[in-house]
C-alpha positions in Angstrom: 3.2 -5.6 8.8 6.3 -4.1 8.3 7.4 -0.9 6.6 10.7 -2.1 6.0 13.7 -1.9 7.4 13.0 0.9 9.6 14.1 -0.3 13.4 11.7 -1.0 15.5 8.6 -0.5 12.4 7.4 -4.4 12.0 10.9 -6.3 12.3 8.8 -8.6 15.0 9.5 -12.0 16.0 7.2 -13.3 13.7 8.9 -12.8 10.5 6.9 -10.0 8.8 7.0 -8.2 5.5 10.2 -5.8 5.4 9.0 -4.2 2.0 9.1 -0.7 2.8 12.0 2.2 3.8 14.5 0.8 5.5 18.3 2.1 5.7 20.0 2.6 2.5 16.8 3.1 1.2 16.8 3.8 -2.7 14.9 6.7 -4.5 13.2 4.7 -7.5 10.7 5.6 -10.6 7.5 3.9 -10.3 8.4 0.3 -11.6 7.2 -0.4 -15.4 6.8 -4.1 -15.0 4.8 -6.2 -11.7 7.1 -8.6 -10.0 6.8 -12.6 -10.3 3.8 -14.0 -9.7 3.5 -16.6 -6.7 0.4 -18.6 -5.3 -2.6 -19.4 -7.0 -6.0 -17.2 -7.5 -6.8 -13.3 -8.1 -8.7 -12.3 -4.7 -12.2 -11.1 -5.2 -13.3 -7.3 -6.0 -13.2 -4.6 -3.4 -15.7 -1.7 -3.1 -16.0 2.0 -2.9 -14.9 3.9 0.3 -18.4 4.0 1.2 -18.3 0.8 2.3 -16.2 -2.0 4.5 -13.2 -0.4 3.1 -14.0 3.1 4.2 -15.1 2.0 7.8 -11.4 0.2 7.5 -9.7 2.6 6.3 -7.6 0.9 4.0 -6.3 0.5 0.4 -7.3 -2.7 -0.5 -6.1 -5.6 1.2 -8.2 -6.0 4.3 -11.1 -6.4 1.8 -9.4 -8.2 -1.2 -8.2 -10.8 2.4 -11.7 -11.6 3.4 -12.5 -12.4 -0.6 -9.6 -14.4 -0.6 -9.7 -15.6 2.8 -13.8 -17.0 1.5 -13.4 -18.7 -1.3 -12.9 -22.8 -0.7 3.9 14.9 -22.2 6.1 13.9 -19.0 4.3 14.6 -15.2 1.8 17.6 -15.3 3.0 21.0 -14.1 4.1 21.6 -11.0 1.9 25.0 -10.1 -0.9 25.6 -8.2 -3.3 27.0 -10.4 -6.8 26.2 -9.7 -8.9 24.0 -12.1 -5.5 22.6 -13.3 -6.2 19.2 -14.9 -3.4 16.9 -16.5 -4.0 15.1 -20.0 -2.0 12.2 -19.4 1.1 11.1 -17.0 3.1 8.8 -18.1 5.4 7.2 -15.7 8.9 8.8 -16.5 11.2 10.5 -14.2 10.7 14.3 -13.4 13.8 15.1 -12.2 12.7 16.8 -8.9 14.2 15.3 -5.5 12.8 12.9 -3.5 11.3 13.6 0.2 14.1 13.8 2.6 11.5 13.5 5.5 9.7 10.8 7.4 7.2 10.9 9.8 6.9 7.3 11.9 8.9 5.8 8.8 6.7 7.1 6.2 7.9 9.8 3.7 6.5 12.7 4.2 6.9 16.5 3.1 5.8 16.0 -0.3 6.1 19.0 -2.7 2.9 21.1 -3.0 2.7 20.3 -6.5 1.3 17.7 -9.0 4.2 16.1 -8.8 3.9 15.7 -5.2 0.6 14.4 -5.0 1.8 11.8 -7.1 4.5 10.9 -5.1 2.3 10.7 -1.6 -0.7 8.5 -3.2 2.0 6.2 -4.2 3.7 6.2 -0.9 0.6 6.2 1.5 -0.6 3.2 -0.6 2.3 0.8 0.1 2.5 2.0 3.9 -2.0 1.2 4.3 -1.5 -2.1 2.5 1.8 -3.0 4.3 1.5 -5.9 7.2 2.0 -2.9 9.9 -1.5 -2.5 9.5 -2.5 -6.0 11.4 -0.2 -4.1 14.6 -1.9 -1.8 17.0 0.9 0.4 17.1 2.2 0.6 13.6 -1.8 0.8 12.6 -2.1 4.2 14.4 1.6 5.2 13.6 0.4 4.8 9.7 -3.1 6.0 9.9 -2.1 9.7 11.7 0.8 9.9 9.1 -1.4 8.9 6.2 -4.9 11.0 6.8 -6.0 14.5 7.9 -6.2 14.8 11.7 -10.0 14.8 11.4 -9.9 11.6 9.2 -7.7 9.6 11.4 -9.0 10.0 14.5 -12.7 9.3 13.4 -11.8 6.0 11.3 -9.2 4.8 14.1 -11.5 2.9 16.7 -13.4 1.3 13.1 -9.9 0.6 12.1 -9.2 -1.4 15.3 -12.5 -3.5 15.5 -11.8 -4.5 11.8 -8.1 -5.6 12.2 -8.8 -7.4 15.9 -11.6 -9.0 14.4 -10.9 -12.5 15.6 -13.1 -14.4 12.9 -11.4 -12.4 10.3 -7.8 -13.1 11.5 -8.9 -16.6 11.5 -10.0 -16.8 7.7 -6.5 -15.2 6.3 -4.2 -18.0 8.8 -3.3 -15.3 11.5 -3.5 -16.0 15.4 -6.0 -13.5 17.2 -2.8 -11.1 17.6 -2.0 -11.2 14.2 0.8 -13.3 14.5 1.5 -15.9 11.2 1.5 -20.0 12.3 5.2 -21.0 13.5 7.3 -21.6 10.1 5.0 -19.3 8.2 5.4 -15.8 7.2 2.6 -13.3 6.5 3.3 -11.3 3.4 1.5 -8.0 2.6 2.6 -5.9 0.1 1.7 -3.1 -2.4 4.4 -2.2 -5.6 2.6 0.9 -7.1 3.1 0.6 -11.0 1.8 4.2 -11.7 -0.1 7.6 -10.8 -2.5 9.6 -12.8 -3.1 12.9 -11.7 -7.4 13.3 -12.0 -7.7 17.3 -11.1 -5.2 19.6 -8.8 -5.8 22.8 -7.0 -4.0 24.8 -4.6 -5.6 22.7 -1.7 -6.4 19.6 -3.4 -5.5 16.9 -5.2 -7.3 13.6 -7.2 -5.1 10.6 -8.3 -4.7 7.6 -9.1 -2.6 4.5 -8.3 -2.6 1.8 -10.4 -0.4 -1.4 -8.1 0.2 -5.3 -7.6 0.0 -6.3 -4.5 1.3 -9.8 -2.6 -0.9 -10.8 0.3 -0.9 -14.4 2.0 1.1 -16.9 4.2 4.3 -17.9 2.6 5.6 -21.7 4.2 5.2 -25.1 3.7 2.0 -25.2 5.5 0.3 -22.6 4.3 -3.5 -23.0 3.3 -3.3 -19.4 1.9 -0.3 -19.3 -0.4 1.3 -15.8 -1.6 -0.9 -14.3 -4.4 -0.7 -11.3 -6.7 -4.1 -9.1 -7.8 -4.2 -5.9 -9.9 -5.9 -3.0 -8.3 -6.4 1.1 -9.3 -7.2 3.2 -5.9 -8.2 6.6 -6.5 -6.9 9.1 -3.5 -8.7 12.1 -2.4 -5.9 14.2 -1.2 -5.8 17.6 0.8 -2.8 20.1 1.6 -2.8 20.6 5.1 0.2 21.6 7.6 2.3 21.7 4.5 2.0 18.3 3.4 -0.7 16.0 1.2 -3.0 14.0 3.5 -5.6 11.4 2.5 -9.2 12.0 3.1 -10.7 9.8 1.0 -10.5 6.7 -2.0 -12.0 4.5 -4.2 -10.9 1.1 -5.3 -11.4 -0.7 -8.8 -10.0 -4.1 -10.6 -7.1 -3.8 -12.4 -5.6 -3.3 -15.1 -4.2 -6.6 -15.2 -2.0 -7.9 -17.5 -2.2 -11.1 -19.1 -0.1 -14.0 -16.8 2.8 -15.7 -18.0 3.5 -19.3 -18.3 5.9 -19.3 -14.9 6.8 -21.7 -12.5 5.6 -20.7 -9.0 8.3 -20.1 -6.7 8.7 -22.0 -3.3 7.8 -20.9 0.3 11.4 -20.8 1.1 12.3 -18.4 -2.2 9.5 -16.4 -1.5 9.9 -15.9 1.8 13.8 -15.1 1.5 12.5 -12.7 -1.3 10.2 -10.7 1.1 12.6 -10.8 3.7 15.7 -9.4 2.0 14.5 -7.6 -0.8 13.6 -3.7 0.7 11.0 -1.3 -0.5 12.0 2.3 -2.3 10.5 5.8 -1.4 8.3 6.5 -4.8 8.8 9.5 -6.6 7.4 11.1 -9.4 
């Protein structure tokens, strides 16, 4: 599960994802429109961080893969005031710079603003539901990057049991190392659409993400073809050694837009797609 086309982050021999930083990387808006749909159903719902998810530790897609796997005003102010709560946020661009900073190839050293919060919620989701998170060591890169010390370290033995889970590997095509089928590549990906900010204070932060996401095996043999789903996760954030940390979320369905009448795309394209197409550093 690749973040992109940073060396040695997920460019394996078995052909993973490369969705996410990489050199050259581009700064980017949140996207206004979802990408081409490819593959067949919507994967079933996922729950609140109380449950599987929680123990998991993930976004969405180790539970949204076992449902799938189963079935046959521009941003708010930047201050810290306390009790400050936006009205709406509209994706637009703010202006302000982007993160300059990575830690294990995931931006870091957000601003300690709304702004900010945004921009690390939208950048912590696509690294927890990129394919690095079916490697031991990208899994505990991402996890220490993503949460509060106290966070990662109590969810990162759950975190192992669920993504070395043989009987789950076996249900979304993958080998009990995670490894895709010869001539099949496993595609995990989020593209973040948008952030809310829910309430802000000088230590904390509540927002949302609203993103599509592509998970599946993309090849001419694939049983579990490349599909998109619709997903809101809201992030519990907290400032700590000068940067935003996750300590908790929720998920919900959607919003999701109406499909279009469009051919599905083949393995090959899709797989080329994943491959050479390289994920942005989100900003708000």
């Amino acid at each position: 599960m690749s973040l992109g086309d940073e060396p040695g982050y997920g460019d394996g021999p078995r052909g993973e994802d490369g969705g996410y930083g990489g050199s050259g990387q581009t700064r980017t808006r949140l996207p206004d429109r979802p990408g081409d749909v490819y593959g067949g159903a919507r994967r079933g719902r996922g729950s609140s961080s109380r449950s599987l998810v929680t123990v998991v530790g993930v976004v969405v897609l180790l539970i949204a893969a076992i449902a799938f796997a189963n079935r046959g005003d521009n941003a708010a102010s930047s201050g810290g005031g306390s009790g400050d709560k936006a009205k709406t946020s509209p994706t637009a661009a703010s202006g302000n710079h982007p993160v300059t900073t990575k830690t294990t190839g995931i931006p870091s050293g957000f601003p300690h603003t709304q702004e900010g919060a945004q921009s690390a919620a939208a950048n912590y989701g696509v690294a927890l539901g990129s394919t690095g998170m079916f490697n031991a060591d990208q899994r505990h890169a991402i996890v220490n990057a993503v949460y509060t010390p106290a966070v990662a370290a109590a969810r990162q033995s759950d975190l192992d049991s669920a993504y070395t889970s043989e009987k789950f590997l076996t249900n979304i095509g993958l080998d009990k190392n995670g490894a895709a089928p010869a001539g099949e590549t496993f595609i995990s990906r989020i593209i973040p659409v948008g952030t809310k900010i829910k309430a802000f204070s000088t230590d904390s932060a509540t927002v949302e993400l609203w993103y599509t996401s592509l998970f599946g095996l993309s090849g001419d043999g694939s049983t579990n073809p490349v599909s998109e789903s619709w997903y809101t996760t809201t992030y519990q954030l907290k400032w700590i050694n000068g940067d935003w940390k996750v300590t908790d979320f929720t998920q919900k369905d959607g919003p999701v837009p109406v499909g279009r009448d469009q051919k599905a795309s083949t393995a090959d394209d899709m797989t080329k797609a994943v491959e050479e197409y390289g994920g942005f550093t989100y900003a708000r």
